[in-house]
N, C-alpha and C positions, 0 to 999 in steps of 0.2 A: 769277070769273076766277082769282082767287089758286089755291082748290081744283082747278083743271083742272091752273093750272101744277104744281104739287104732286103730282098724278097722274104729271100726265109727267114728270118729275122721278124718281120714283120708280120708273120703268118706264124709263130712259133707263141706259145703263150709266155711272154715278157711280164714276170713276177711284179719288179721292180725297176727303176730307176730311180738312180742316186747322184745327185747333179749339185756343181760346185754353183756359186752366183756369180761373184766380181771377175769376171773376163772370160766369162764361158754362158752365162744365160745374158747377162746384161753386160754395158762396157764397164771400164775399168772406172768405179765411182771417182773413188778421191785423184783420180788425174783428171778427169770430165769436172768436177767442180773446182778445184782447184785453177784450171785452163779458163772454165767461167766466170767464176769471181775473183781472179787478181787484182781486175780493176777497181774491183767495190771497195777492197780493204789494200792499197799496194802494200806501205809501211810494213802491216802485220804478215804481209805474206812474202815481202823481200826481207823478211826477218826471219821467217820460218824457213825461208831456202837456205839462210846460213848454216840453221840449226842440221837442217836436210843432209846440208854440202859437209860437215863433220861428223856426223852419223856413219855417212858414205864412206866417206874415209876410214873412220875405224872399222867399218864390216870390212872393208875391204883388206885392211891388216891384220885384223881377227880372227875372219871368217868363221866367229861363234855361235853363228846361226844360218840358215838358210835363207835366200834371196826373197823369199816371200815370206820368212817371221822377219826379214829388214822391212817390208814394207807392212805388214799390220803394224806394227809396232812406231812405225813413220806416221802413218794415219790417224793411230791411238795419239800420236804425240801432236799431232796437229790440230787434233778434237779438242784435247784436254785445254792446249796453252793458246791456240792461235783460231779457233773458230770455237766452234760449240755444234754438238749431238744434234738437237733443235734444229740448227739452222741447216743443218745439211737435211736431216731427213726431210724439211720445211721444201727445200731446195731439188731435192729427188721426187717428192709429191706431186712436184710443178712443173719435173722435166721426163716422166718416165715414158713420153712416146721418144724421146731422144735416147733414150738411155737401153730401154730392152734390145736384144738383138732378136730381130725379127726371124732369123732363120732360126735362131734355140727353142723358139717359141713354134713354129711351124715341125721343128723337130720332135718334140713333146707330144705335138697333137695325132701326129702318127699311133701312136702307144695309150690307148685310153683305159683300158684296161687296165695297166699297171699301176702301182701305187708309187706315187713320186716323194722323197725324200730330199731336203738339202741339206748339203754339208758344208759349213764356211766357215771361214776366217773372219768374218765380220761380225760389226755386233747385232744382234739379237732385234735389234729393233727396226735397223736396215735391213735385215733379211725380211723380217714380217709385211715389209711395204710390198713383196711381190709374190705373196702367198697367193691371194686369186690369181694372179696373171697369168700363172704358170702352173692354176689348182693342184700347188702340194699339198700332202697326206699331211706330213710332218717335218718341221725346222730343227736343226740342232747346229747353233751359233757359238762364233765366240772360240773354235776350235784351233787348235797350235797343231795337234795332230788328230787327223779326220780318221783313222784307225781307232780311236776310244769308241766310233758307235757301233765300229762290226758287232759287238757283242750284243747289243740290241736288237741290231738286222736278224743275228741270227735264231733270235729265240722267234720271230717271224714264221720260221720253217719257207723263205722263199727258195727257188729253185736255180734261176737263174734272172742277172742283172746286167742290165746298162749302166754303167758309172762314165757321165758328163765332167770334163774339165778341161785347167789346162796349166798344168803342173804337177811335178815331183810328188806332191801330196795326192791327187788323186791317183795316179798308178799304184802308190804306195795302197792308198784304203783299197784296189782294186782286188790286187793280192793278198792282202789281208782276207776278203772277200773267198777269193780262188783258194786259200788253205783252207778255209773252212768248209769247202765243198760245195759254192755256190760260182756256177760257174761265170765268168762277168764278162762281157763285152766293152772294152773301153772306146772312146771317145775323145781323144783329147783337140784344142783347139784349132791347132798350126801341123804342119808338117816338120819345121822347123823343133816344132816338141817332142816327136816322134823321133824324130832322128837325134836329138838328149839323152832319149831312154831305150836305146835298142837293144841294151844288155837285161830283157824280162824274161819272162815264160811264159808270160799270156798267150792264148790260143788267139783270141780275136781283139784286135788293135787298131787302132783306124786314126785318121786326120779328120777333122770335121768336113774338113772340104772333100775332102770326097764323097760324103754324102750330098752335099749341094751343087758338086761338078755332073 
């Protein structure tokens, strides 16, 4: 069944797609650099797991934000005090055949016609390094909640959209999406995610892997 809808999917005119970055087109940056340069700096970076390791803690007695504004905001604090913006993007420039996920990119090229939009959590500058790779339309970085650009989307007048990810916040902008009359085809990256969010209303829901199974 999946393979039919997939067909017509494909055959159907795809307005849009609107795709997360960090663990959904490419890997998880700041674990991938972090993994790679411990050795370059240990001191600074066995100092920044301390900071990490009570961070952790308190989200976890708090629970005053969601599990991925814990990790922007871990990344942002790892930029600021324990590397630098620079050296990572320097570091992304020099690793992005490592870094892209080659099936997100294969999955894209299916849909040329469409107009491709990102929506991320990350900063603005990280996003821009993989604009041709994945020739998006348009960037919109730096986001806490990916529901602020429905309102953009929709002055658009698109019809129907793919929204790529793999978290709480793309479902969320998915349905934001689906209230406004655009109907969305999600995407997310696990099955494991899928079965997090089974309390939705989406018409069409999927695992990425099953498009690649």
């Amino acid at each position: 069944m999946f393979y039919e809808e997939i067909t017509q999917l494909k055959e159907q005119s795809i307005d849009l797609i609107v795709s997360d970055l960090d663990g959904t087109l490419v890997k998880n940056i700041p674990l991938f650099y972090f993994k790679k340069g411990f050795f370059k700096h240990p001191f600074k970076n066995l100092t920044f797991l301390t900071t990490a390791f009570y961070q952790l803690l308190r989200f976890s007695y708090e629970q005053s934000c969601t599990f991925i504004d814990f990790k922007v905001n871990l990344f942002k604090t790892y930029v600021e005090h324990y590397s630098s913006l620079y050296e990572i993007l320097d570091f992304v420039k020099n690793n992005k055949d490592k870094i892209i996920l080659k099936d997100a990119q294969e999955f894209l090229n299916n849909f040329t016609n469409a107009k491709k939009i990102l929506v991320t959590c990350d900063f603005k500058e990280l996003a821009y390094l993989f604009k041709d790779d994945f020739q998006l339309d348009e960037i919109y970085a730096d986001l806490l909640d990916k529901r602020e650009v429905t309102e953009k989307i929709m002055l658009k007048n698109y019809r129907s959209a793919l929204v790529l990810g793999d978290s709480k916040k793309d479902l969320e902008l998915a349905l934001a999406l689906q209230k406004e009359g655009i109907e969305p085809i999600l995407f997310l990256r696990t099955k494991r995610k899928l079965e997090d969010y089974v309390n939705h209303n989406l018409k069409h829901f999927y695992s990425f892997e099953e498009f690649k199974s």
